[in-house]
N, C-alpha and C positions, 0 to 999 in steps of 0.2 A: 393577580388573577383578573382575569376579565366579567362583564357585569355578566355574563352570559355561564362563564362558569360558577358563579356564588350562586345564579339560579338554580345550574344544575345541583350541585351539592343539599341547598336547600328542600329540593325536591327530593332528592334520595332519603336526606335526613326522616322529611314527613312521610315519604313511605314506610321506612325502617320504622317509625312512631308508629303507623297503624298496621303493621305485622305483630310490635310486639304487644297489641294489645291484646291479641290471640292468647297470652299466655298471662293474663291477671288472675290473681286468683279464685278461685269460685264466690266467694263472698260480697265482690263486686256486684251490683245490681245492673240490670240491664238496659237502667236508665241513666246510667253514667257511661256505660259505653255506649248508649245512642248519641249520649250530648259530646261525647273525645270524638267520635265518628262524624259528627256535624260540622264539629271545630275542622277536623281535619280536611272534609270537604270545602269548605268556606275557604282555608288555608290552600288548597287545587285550585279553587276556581281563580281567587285572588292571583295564585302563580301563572294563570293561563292568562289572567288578564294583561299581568303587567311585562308576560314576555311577549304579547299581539302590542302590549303600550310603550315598553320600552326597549324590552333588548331586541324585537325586531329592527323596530327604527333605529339603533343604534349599528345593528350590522348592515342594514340600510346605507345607512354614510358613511358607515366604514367600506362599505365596498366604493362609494364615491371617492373616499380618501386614496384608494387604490387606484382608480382612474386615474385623480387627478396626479398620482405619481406615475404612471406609466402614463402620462399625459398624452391621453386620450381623450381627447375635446368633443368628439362626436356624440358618445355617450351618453346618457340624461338618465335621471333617476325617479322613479315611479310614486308618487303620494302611496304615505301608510295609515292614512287614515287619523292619524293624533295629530291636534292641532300643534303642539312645539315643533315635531319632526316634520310637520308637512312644511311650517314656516322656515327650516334648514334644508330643507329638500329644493325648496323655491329659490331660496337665496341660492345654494348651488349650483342649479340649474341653469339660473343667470348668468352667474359667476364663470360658468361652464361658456356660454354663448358668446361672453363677454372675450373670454380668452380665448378661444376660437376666431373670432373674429378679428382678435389684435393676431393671432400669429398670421391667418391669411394675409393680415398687413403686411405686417411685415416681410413676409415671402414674398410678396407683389413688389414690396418695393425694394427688397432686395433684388427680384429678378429685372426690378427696373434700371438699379442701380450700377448693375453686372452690365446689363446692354450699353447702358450709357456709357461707364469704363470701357467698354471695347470697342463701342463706336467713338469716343472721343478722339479727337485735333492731336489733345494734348497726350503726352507720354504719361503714365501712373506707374509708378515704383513701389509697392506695398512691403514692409520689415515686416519682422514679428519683431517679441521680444530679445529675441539674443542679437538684431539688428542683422538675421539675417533675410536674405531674398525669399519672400513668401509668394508675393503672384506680381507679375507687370502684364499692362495691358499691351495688344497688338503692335499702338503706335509705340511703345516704349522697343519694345522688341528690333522693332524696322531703325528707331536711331542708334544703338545700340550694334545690331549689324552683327548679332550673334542668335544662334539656335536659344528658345527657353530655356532647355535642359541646363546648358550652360552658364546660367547666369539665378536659378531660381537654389535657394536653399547655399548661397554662397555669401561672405560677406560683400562689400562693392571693392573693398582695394583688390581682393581677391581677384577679378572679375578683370578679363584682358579685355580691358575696352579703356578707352581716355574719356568717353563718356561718363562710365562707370566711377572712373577716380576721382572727379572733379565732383559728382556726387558725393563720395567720402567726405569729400574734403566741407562741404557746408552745415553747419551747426542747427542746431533746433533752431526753427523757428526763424528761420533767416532766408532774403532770395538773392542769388547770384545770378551773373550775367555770364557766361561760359561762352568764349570760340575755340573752339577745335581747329585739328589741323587738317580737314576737309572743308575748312570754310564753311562751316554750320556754325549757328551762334544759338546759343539757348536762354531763355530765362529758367533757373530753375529755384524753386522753389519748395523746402523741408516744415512739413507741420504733423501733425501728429490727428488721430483721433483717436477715442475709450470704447474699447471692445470688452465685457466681464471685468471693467472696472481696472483696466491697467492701459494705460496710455502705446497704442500702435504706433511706428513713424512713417510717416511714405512722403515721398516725392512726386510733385508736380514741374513735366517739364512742356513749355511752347517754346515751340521754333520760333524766331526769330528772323533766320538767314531772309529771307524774301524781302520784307520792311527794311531790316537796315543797309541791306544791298540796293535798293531802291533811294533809301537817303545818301548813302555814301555816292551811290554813282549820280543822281541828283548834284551834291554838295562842290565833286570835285569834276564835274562834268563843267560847273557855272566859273570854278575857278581856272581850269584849264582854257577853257574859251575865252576871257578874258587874258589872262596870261598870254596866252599865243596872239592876241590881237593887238594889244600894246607891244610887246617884244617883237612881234613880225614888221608890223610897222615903223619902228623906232630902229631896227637892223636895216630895214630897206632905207630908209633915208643917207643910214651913217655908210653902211656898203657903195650906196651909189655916191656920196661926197669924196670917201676917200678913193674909188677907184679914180675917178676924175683927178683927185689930185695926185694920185701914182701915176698916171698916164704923161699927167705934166711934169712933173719930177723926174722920170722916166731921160725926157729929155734934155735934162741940165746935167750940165758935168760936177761929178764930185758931189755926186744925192744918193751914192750908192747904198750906204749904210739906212738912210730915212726912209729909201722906197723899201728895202727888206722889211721896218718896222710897221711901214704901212702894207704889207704882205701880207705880214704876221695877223693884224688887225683885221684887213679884208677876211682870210682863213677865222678868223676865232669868231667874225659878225656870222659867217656863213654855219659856223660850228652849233653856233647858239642858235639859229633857225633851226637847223635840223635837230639840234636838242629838243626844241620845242614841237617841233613835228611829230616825234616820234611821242610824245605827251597828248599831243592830239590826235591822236590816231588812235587811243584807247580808248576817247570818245567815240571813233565815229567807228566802232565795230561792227557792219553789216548785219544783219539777220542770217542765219543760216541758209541759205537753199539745200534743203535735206534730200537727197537720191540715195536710193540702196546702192551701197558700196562694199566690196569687198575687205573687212577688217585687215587681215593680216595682209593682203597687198600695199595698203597705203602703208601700215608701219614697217615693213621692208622695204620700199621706196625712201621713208623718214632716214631708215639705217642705215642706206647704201649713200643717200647724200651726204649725211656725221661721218662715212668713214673716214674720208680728206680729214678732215679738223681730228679727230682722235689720234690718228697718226701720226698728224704736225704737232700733237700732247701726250705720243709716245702712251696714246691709253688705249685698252683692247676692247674694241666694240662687239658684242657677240648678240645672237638672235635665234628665238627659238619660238616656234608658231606651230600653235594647235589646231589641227587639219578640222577638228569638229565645231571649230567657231566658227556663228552664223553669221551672217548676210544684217548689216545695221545701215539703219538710214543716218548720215552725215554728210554736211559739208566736206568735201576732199581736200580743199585749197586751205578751207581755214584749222580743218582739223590736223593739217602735216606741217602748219605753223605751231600749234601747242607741242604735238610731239619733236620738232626741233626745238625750241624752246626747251622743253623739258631734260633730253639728251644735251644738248648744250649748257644746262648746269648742272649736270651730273657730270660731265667733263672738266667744269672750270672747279667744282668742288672736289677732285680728285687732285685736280693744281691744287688749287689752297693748302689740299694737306699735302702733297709733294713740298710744295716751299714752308713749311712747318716743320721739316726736318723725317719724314716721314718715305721712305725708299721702296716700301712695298709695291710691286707692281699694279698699276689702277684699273679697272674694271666696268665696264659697263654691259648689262644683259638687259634684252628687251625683248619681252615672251607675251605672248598673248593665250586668252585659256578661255576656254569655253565657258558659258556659252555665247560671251562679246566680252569680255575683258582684256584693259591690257598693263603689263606690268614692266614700270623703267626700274631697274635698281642699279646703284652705284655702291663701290665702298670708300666711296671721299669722306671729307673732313664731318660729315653726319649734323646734326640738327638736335642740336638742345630745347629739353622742355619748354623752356621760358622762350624760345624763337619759334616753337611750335604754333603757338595760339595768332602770333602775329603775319605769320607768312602771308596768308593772301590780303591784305590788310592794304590799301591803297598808298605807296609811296614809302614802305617799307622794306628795306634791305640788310642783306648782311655784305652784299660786297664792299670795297671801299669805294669805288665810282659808281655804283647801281643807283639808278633811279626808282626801283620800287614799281615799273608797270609788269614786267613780265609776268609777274605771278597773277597778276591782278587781270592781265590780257588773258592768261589759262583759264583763271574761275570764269570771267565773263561768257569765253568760248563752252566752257564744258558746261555752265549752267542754263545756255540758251540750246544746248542738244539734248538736254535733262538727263545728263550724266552724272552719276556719285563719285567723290571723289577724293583720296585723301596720301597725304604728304606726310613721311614719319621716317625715324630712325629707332629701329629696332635692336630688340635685345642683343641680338647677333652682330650689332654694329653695322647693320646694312642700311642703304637708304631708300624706301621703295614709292614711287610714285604708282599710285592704283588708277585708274579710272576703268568704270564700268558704267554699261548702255544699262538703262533699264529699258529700251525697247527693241526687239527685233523681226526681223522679217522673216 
C-alpha cells in the first residue's frame, strides 16, 4: 500500500474511534470524554500536518517520477513547502534541465550529423544488426547506380550491383581497395559503431578513380615517352643502314635469299615503330571539342562502318535506336573511335569463342535508350570476374597479341566527356558495354 493510503485508513480508523464514543456507557464522566476528544483532535491535526508534510510532497515527486517516464523535460515541479521535499524538488528540477538540455544535444547533433552524411564526398553504408541495409547516403546511392528501395533492408551479396558484393566480401574492421568494371576504383572501408549498446556495421567508401587515373596516366605517359624515343630513334638508324645495304645487295648477283632477309628486317624495324606509335598516341589524346551532336546518328554511322568486318566474321550486326534520346554534347571524331573500338571487340570475342569450339551463331546489337545512353552487347566468349576488375587497367589484355591500350584509349575518351561507364558479362551470358552522358541538351 501506499504512504497515502495508510493515511487514509488511519483516518477512517480515528473517526470510527470518535463515533464510537457516542456509545460509552453512562457512567463515563465527561471529563474523559473531553480528554479521548482532544486526543482525537490532536491525532486530526497531526494527520493534516503530515499529509501537507509528507504525502503531499511525496505525490509531488511522484508525479515528477511520471514526467520523467513519459520523458517530458519541459516540465518542472513546484516547492511544497518542507524543507526534505523542496531539496528533491530542486535537485529534479535540475536534473530535469540538465536532461533537456543533453537531449537538445543531441538532436542538433544528430541533425548535424544526418547533413553531414548526406552531404558527404564519401559513400556511407549503414547495417543494422542482422547486417542488413538500414540507410546509405545520396553519394553511396549515385555509386551504386541503383534506386534506395532496392538496396535498403537487403543483405549486400543480395544486392545486384558489383559494388555491393565487393562490400560483402570485406571483414570487420578492415580497408580494401576495389576496381570495378566501370573503371572506378574505391577505397572501402568496414567499422562499426554502439547504438543501445550493441555494435552497428557501416561502410565507408572514397572514390579513388580520379588520383589514381591521374598517377597511372602520369606513370605510363613518362614511360611511353621514353620508350618511343629510344625505339624511334634506334629503328631509324637500323632501317636506314639496312636499306642502304639492300639497295647494294640488290645489285650483286646471287644476294637473292640475303636481300629477302634484309626485307624481312626493314618490314619488322617499320613494324615496331608503328607498334610504338600506336603506344604513343594514347598519350597524346586530344581534349574533346564538345558540339551537340546527334546520339543515335553517330552510333548508326559506327554500325554501317563494322558491317564490312562482321560479315568478313560471318557475325550479325543489328541496331536499334530510341527516337526520344536527346541531343548530347561530344566529340564526333573521337567518340565514333571508342564506339568502333568497342564493336570491334565484341566481334573478335564472338571469334574467340567460335575457335573454342563454340558454332552458335554470333551477335552483335547496338541500341541506344533514352535519355542519351547507348548499349553494345555481344554473346562472345564473355568476361570473367577476376578479368572484370582489370579491364581498363593500362597494358592489360586478354588477347594473345593485344597490347592493353584499347580499353585504356575508351576510359580516357569517356572520362574526359564525363561519361559513366561499365563493361560486364551478365547472368544471361550476354556481354554488354554501357556508357551513359550525364549531360544533355
Amino acid at each position: 500500500m501506499s504512504i497515502k493510503a495508510y493515511f487514509y485508513v488511519w483516518a477512517l480508523l480515528l473517526i470510527a474511534l470518535g463515533a464510537g464514543l457516542f456509545f460509552l456507557p453512562s457512567d463515563k464522566t465527561v471529563y474523559h470524554i473531553y480528554i479521548v476528544m482532544a486526543y482525537i483532535l490532536c491525532v486530526l491535526v497531526y494527520l493534516i500536518v503530515f499529509y501537507h508534510k509528507i504525502v503531499k510532497p511525496m505525490h509531488t515527486i511522484g508525479n515528477g517520477m511520471e514526467l520523467l517516464r513519459e520523458q517530458d523535460f519541459s516540465s518542472r515541479l513546484s516547492p511544497v513547502g518542507q524543507y526534505e521535499a523542496d531539496r528533491i524538488v530542486n535537485i529534479f528540477n535540475r536534473m530535469m534541465d540538465q536532461l533537456k538540455q543533453e537531449r537538445l544535444r543531441l538532436r542538433e547533433q544528430n541533425m548535424f550529423l544526418d547533413l553531414l552524411i548526406k552531404a558527404s564526398p564519401m559513400g556511407v553504408v549503414i547495417l543494422d544488426l542482422s547486417d542488413n541495409v538500414s540507410q546509405l547516403n545520396p553519394m553511396a546511392v549515385r555509386m551504386m547506380d541503383l534506386p534506395e528501395d532496392k538496396v535498403v533492408g537487403r543483405h549486400l551479396e543480395d544486392v545486384r550491383c558489383p559494388l555491393a558484393h565487393e562490400l560483402s566480401l570485406i571483414k570487420p574492421d578492415q580497408t580494401a581497395v576495389v576496381r570495378l568494371n566501370d573503371a572506378n576504383i574505391y577505397k572501402c572501408t568496414r567499422s562499426s559503431f554502439v547504438d543501445c549498446g550493441f555494435p552497428h556495421p557501416f561502410f565507408l567508401i572514397e572514390r579513388m578513380t580520379d588520383e589514381l587515373m591521374r598517377a597511372e596516366r602520369k606513370a605510363y605517359e613518362k614511360v611511353i615517352r621514353m620508350i618511343a624515343h629510344e625505339v624511334n630513334n634506334t629503328t631509324a638508324g637500323i632501317t636506314s643502314t639496312l636499306d642502304t645495304v639492300h639497295q647494294t645487295l640488290v645489285e650483286e648477283a646471287g644476294m637473292e635469299d640475303i636481300c629477302e632477309v634484309m626485307r624481312v628486317c626493314i618490314e619488322r624495324c617499320y613494324s615496331m615503330s608503328r607498334f610504338i606509335t600506336r603506344f604513343a598516341d594514347v598519350v597524346k589524346i586530344p581534349e574533346p571539342n564538345l558540339k551537340p551532336c546527334d546520339l543515335n546518328g553517330v552510333v548508326m554511322n559506327c554500325a554501317r562502318f563494322m558491317e564490312g568486318m562482321s560479315e568478313e566474321h560471318e557475325v550479325t550486326l543489328r541496331w536499334a535506336c530510341d527516337a526520344d534520346v536527346k541531343t548530347v554534347n561530344l566529340d564526333e571524331a573521337l567518340f565514333e573511335q571508342v564506339v568502333v573500338n568497342i564493336i570491334k571487340n565484341a566481334v573478335e570475342s564472338i571469334v574467340a569463342k567460335r575457335e573454342g569450339g563454340d558454332e552458335r551463331p554470333g551477335e552483335v546489337w547496338i541500341r541506344t535508350k533514352a535519355p542519351a545512353e547507348v548499349e553494345i552487347e555481344d554473346n562472345g566468349a564473355g568476361i570473367s570476374q577476376e578479368t572484370e576488375s582489370k579491364l581498363f587497367s593500362p597494358f592489360f589484355s586478354t588477347k594473345p597479341n593485344g597490347q592493353g591500350i584499347g580499353l585504356v584509349f575508351i576510359r580516357e575518351v569517356l572520362t574526359r566527356h564525363k561519361c559513366t561507364f561499365s563493361l560486364r558479362t551478365y547472368e544471361d551470358g550476354l556481354t554488354r558495354f554501357r556508357i551513359r552522358f550525364s549531360t544533355t541538351t
